[in-house]
DSSP file (Angstrom, degrees, kcal/mol; ACC not computed):
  #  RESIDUE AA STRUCTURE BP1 BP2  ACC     N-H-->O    O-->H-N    N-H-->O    O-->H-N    TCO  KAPPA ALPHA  PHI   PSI    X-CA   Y-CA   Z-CA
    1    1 A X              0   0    0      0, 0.0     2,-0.6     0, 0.0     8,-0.0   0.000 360.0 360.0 360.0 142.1   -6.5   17.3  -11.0
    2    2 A X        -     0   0    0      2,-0.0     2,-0.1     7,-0.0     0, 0.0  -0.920 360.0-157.7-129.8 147.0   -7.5   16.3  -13.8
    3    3 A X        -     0   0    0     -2,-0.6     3,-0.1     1,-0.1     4,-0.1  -0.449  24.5-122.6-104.3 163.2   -6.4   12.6  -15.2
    4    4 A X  S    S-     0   0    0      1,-0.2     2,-0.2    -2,-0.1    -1,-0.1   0.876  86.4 -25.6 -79.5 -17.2   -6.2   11.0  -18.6
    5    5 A X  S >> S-     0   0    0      1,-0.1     3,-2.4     0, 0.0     4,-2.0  -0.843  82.8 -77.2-163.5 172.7   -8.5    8.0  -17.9
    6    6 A X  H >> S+     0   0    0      1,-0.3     4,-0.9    -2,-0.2     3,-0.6   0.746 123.8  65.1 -27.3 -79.1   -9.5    5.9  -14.6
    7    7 A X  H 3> S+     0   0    0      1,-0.3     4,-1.6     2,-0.3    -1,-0.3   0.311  99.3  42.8   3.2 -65.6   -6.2    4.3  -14.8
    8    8 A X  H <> S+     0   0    0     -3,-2.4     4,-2.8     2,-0.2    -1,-0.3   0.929 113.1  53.0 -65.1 -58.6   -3.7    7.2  -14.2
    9    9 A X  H <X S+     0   0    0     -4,-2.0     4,-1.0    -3,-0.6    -2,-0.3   0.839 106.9  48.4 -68.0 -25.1   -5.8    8.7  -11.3
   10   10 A X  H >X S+     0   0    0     -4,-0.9     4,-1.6     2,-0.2     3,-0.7   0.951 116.6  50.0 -98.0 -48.9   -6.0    5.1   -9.0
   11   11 A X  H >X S+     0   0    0     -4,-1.6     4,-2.4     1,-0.2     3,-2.2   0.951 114.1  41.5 -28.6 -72.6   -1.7    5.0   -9.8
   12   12 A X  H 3< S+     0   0    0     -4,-2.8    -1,-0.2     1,-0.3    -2,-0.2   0.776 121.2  45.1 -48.4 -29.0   -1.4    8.7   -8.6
   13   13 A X  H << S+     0   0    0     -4,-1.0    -1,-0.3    -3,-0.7    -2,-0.2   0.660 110.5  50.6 -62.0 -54.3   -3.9    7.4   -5.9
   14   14 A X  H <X S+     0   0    0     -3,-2.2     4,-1.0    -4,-1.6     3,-0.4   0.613 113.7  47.7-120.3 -32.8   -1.9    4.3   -5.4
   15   15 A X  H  X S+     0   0    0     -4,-2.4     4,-1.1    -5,-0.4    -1,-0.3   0.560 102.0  59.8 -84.5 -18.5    1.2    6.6   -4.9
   16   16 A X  H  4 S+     0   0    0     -5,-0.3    -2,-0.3    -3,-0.2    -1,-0.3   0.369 110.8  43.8-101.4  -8.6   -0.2    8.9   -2.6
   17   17 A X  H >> S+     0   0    0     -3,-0.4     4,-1.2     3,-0.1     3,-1.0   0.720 106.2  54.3-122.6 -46.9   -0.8    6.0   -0.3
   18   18 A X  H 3X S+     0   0    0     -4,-1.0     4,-1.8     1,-0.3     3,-0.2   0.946 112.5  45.1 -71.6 -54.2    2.3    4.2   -0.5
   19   19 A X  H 3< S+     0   0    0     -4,-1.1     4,-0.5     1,-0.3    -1,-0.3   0.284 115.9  51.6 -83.3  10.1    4.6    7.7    0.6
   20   20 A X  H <> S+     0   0    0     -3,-1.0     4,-0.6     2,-0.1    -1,-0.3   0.601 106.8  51.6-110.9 -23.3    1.9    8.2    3.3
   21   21 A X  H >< S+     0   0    0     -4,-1.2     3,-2.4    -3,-0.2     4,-0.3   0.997 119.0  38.5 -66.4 -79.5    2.5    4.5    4.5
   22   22 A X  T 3< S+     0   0    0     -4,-1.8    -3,-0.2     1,-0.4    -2,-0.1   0.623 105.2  60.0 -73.2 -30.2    6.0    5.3    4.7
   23   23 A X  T 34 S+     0   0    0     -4,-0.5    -1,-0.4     1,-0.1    -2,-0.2   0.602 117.8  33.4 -52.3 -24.8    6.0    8.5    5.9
   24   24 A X  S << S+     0   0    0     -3,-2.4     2,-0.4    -4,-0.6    -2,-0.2   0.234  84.8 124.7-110.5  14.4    4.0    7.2    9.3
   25   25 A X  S    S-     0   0    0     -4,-0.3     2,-1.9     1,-0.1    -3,-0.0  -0.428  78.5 -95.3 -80.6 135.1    5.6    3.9    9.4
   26   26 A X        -     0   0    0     -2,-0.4    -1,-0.1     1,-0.1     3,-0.1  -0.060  46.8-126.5 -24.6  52.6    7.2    3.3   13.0
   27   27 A X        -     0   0    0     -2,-1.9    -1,-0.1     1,-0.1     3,-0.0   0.612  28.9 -94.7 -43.5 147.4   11.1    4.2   12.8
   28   28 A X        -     0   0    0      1,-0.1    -1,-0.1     2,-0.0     0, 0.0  -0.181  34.2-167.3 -55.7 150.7   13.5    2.1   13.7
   29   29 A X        +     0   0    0     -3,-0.1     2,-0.2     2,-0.0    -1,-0.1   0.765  60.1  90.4-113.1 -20.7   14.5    2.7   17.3
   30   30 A X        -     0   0    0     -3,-0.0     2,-0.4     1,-0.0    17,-0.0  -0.432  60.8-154.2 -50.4 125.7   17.6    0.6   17.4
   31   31 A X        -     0   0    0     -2,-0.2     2,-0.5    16,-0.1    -2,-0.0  -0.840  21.5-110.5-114.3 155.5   21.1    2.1   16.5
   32   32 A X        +     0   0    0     -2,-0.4    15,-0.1     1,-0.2     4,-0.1  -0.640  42.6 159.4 -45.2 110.5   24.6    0.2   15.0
   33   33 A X        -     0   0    0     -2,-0.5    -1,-0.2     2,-0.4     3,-0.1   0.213  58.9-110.3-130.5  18.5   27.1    0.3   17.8
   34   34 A X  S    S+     0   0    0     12,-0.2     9,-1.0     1,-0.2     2,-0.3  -0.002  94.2  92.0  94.7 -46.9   29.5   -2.7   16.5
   35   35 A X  B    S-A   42   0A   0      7,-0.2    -2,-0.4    11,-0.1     7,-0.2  -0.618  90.1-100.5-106.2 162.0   28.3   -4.9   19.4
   36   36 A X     >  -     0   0    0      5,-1.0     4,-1.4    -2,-0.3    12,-0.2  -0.648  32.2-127.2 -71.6 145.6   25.2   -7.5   19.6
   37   37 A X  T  4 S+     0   0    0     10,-1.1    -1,-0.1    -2,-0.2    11,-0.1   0.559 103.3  31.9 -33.3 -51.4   22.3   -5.7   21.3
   38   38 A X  T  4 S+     0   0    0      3,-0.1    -1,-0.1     0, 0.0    -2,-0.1   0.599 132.3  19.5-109.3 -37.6   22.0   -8.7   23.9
   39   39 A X  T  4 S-     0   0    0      2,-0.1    -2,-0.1    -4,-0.0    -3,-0.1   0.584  91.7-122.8-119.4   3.4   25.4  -10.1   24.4
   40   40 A X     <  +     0   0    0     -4,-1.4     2,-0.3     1,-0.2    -3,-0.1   0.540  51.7 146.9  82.9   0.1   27.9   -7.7   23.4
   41   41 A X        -     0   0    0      1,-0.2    -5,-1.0    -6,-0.1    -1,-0.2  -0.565  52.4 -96.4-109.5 135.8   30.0   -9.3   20.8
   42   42 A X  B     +A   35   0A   0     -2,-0.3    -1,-0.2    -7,-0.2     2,-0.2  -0.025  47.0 172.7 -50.6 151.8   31.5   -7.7   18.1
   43   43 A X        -     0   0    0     -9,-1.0     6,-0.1     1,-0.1     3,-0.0  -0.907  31.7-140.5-172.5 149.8   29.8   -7.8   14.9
   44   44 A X  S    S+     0   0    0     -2,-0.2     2,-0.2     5,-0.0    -1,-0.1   0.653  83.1   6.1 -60.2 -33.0   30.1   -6.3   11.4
   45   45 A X  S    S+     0   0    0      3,-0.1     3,-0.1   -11,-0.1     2,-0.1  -0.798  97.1  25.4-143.4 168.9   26.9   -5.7   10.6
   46   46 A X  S    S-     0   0    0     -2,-0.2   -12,-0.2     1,-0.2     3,-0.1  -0.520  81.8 -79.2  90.3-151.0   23.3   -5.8   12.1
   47   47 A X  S    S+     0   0    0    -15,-0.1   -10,-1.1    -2,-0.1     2,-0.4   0.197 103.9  60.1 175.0 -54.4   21.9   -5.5   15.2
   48   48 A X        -     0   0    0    -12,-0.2    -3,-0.1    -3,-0.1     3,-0.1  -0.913  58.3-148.2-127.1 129.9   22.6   -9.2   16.3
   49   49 A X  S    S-     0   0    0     -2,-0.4     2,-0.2     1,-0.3    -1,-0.1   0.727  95.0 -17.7 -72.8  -6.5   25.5  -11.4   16.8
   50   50 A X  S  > S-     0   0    0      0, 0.0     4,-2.2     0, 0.0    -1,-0.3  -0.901  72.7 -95.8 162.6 152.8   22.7  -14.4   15.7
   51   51 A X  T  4 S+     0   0    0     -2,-0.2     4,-0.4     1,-0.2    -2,-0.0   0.225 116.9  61.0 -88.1  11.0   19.2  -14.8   15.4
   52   52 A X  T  > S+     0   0    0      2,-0.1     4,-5.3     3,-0.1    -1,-0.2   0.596 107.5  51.8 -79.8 -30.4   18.8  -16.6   19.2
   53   53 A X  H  > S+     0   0    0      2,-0.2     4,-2.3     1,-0.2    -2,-0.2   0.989 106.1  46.9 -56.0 -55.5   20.1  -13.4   20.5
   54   54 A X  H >X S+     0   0    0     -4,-2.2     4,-1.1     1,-0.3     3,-0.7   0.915 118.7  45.7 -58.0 -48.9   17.7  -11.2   18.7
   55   55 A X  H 3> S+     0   0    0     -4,-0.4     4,-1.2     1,-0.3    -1,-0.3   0.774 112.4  48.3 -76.0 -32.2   15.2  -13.6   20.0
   56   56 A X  H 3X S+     0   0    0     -4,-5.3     4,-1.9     2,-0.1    -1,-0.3   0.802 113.7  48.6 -41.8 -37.7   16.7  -13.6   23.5
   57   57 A X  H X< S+     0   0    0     -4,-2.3     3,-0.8    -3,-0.7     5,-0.4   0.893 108.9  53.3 -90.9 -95.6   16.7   -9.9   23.3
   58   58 A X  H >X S+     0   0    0     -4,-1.1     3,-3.5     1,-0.3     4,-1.1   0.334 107.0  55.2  20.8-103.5   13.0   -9.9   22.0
   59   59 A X  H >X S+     0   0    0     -4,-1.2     3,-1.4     1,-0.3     4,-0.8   0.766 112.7  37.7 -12.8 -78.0   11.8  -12.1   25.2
   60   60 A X  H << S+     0   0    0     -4,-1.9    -1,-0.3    -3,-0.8    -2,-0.2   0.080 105.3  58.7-111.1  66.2   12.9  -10.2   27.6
   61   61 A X  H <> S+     0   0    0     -3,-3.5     4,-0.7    -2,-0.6    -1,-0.3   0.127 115.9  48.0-120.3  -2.1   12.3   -6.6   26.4
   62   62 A X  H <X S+     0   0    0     -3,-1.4     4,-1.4    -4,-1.1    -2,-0.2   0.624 108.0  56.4 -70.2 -25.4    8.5   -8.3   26.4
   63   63 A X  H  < S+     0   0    0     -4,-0.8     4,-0.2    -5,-0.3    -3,-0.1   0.691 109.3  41.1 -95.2 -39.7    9.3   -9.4   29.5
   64   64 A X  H >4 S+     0   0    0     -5,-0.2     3,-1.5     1,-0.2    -2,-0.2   0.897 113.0  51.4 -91.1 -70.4   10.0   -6.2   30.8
   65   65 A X  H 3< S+     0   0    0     -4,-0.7    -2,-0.3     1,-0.2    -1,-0.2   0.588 113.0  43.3 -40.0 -23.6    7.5   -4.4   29.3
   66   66 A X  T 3< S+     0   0    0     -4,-1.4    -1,-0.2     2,-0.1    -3,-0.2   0.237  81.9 123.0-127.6   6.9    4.7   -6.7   30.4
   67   67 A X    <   -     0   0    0     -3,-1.5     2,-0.4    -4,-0.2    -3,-0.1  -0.162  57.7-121.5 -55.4 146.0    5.5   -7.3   33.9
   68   68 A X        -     0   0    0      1,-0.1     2,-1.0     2,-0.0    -1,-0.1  -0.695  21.5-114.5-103.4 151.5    3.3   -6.6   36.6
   69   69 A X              0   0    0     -2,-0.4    -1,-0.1     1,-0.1    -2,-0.0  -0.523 360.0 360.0 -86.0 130.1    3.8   -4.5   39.2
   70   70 A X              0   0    0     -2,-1.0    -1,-0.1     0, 0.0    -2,-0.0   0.504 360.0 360.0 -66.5 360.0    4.0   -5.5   42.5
């Protein structure tokens, strides 16, 4: 390609990076389903009836994941 000065080419550069960023960035694995995640309770919006839940939930999906086997 050829650019009109320095300028252009680190933007196209700079663009090329950002959609490559987002193109490998983790996807969410969580879906809407109405209820909190941890406790069940209806909810409009979100993922969490409140942000101790989410942080309940958090804790023990760590919790689970890092357990040792016996």
């Amino acid at each position: 390609m050829s650019y009109a000065d320095i300028l252009d080419e680190a933007a196209e550069r700079e663009q090329q990076m950002i959609e490559l960023a987002l193109a490998n960035r983790k996807k969410p694995t969580v879906e809407f389903t109405g209820k909190c995640h941890f406790c069940e309770e209806v909810i409009s919006k979100g993922h969490y009836c409140s942000s101790e839940c989410r942080e309940d939930h958090e804790k023990e999906l760590w919790a689970l994941k890092n357990r040792r086997a016996a």
